[in-house]
N, C-alpha and C positions, 0 to 999 in steps of 0.2 A: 502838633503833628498834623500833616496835611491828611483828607478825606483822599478814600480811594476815588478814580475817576473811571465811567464804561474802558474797557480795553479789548480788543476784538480778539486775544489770545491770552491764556492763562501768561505772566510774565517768566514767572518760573521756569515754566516748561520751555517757552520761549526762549529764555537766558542758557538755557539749558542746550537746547539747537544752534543757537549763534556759538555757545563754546565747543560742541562736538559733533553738530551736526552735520550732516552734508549736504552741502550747498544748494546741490539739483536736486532733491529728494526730500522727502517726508520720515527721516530718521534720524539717529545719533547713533555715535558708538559709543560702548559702554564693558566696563571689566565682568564679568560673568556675575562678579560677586556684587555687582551694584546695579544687576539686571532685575531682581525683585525692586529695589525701591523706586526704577525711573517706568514698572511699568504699573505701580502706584499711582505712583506723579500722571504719568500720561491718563489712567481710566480716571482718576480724582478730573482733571482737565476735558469730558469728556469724549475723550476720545477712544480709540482701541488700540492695544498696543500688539505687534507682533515679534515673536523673536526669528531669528536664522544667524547662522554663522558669519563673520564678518570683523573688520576692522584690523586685517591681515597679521595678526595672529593665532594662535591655539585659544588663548585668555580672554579675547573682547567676542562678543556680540553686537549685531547690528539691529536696533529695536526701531522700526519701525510704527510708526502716528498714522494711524488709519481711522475712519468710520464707515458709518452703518451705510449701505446701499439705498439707492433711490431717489426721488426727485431733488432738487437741490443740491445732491452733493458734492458737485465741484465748490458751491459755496459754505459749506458745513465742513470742507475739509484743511486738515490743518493747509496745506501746503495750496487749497486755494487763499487760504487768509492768509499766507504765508505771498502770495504774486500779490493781491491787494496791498500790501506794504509794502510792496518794491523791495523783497528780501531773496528771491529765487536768484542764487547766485550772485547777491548782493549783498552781503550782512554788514549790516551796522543795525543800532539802536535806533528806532523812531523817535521822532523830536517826542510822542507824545506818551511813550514811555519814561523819558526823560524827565520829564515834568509830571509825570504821575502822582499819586499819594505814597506817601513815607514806607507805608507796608508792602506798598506794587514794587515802588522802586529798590525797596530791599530784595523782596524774593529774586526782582531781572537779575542782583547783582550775585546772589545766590547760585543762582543756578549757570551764571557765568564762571564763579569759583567752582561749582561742586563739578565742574565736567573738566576747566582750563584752569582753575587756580592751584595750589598749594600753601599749604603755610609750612614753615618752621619750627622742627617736632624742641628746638633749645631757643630759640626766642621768640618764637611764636607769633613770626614777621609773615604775614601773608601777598605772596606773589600773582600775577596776571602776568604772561608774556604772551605775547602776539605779535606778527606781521603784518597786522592788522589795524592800519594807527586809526580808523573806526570806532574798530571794539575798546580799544585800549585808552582811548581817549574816553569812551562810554564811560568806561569801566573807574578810571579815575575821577570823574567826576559824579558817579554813585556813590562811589566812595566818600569823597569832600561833602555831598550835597546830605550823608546820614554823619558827617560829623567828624568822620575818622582826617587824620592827616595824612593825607596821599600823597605819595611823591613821583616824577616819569621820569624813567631814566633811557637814555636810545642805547644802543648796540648794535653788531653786526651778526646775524643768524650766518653760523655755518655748518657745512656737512660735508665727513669727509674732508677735512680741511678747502672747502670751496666756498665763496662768499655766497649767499645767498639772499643778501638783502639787510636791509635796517630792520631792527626786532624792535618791541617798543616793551618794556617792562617795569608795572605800576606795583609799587607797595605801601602797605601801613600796616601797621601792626594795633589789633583791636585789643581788646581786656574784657573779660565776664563783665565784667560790671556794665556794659559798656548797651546803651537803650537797643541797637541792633547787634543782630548777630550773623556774621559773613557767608557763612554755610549751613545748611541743612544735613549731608553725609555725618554723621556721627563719628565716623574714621576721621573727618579733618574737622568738624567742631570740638573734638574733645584738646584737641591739640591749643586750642585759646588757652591763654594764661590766666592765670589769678593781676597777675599786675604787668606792667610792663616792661618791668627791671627798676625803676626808677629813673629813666632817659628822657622820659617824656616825650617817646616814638608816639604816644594815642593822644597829645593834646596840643593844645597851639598854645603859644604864649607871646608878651611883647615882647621883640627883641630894643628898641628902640624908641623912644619919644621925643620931635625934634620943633622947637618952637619956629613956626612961619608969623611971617606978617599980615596982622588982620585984611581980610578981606570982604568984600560984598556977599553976601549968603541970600537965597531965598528960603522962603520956608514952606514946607511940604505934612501932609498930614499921614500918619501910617497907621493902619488899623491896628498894629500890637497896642497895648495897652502900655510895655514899657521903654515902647516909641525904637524898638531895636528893627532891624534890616539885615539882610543876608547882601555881603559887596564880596565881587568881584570873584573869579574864576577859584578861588577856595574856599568862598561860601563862608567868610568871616564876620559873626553877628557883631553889627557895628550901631551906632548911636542912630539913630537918624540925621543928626546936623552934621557929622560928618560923612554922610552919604551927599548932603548939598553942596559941602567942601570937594569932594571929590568931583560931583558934576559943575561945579561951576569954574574949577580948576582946566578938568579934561576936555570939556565943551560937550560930554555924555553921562550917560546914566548911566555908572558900571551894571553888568547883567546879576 
């Protein structure tokens, strides 16, 4: 498991804003009844949380990320550390959230589920949909990068029966057992299953193994001890010699 790394925003909270927050502001919206836990999360974060009405019905409130007055604090504030990332009206994930430690990168994907996600109360398949192919692409590859089998499916967001755009909609389906956990809200973490049905929606497997003609290889040294590697855009722990096969195939070093 990776070490955490400095991050200039709790991720949580963070992940938490990019799923419900509003863009030009320093808040989120939130269901009345899940207004104690985010204004937790916000004082935990040091910050100050405020409530007011908001998020255009009777049910949501608008909680507002504040702090303390006085020198500095456009840069002690969330939403000046929020223009420092280029996110005011811009959200996506920073590359260097991305690449975080195991624990960072879980909470960002947390708090992206516990505001935008859902899971499935009969298979306990957990959804992201966004318009967003940003977040959504974040969002699948926290996913892949703590293990789960992610999948992105497109569609067309409409309303009103009026197109509205390509939607982008990531799932996997996680299991207790399973080293992270997707959410934090106890209303959608309880909803995880004991197993996965037996589909094998939570793991990866070979589908195929297909003999090539020997080729020229280099050889490369890798700190694991049992020489294993993370290849290529689902983060499939693979040997190290065929990580050489693959680069010296493709003319690159899958990411």
């Amino acid at each position: 498991m990776s070490d955490d790394v400095p991050l200039p925003l709790d991720p949580y909270l963070l992940g938490a804003w990019l799923g419900d927050g509003t863009s030009s502001s320093a808040s989120l919206t939130a269901h009345v009844s899940d207004v104690p836990h985010w204004i937790a999360v916000i004082e935990a974060a040091g910050f100050i949380p405020t409530v007011r009405p908001g998020g255009g019905t009777r049910d949501t409130r608008a909680v507002g990320i504040t702090c303390t007055p006085g020198q500095g604090r456009r840069g002690r504030s969330f939403m000046g550390r929020l223009v420092e990332l280029d996110l005011r009206q811009n959200k996506h994930v920073p590359d260097g959230y991305l690449s975080a430690g195991a624990a960072q990168r879980e909470a960002l994907l947390q708090g992206l589920l516990d505001t935008d996600g859902t899971i499935n109360t009969t298979r306990g398949q957990v959804e992201f949909c966004s318009m967003n192919s940003h977040l959504a692409t974040a969002v699948l590859q926290l996913a892949r990068s703590l293990g789960w089998r992610a999948t992105l499916r497109t569609g067309r967001a409409t309303l009103a029966g009026r197109d509205c755009g390509e939607k982008l909609r990531v799932f996997f389906t996680p299991v207790r057992t399973d080293p992270f956990v997707p959410f934090r809200l106890a209303r959608k973490r309880d909803r995880v299953k004991e197993l996965d049905g037996g589909k094998g929606r939570s793991t990866l497997s070979i589908a195929a193994i297909t003999q090539v003609e020997p080729v020229p290889l280099c050889s490369i040294q890798v700190a694991a001890l049992d020489g294993m590697v993370v290849l290529g855009d689902h983060f499939v722990p693979t040997l190290a010699n065929l990580h050489n096969f693959m680069s010296y195939r493709t003319g690159r070093v899958p990411a």
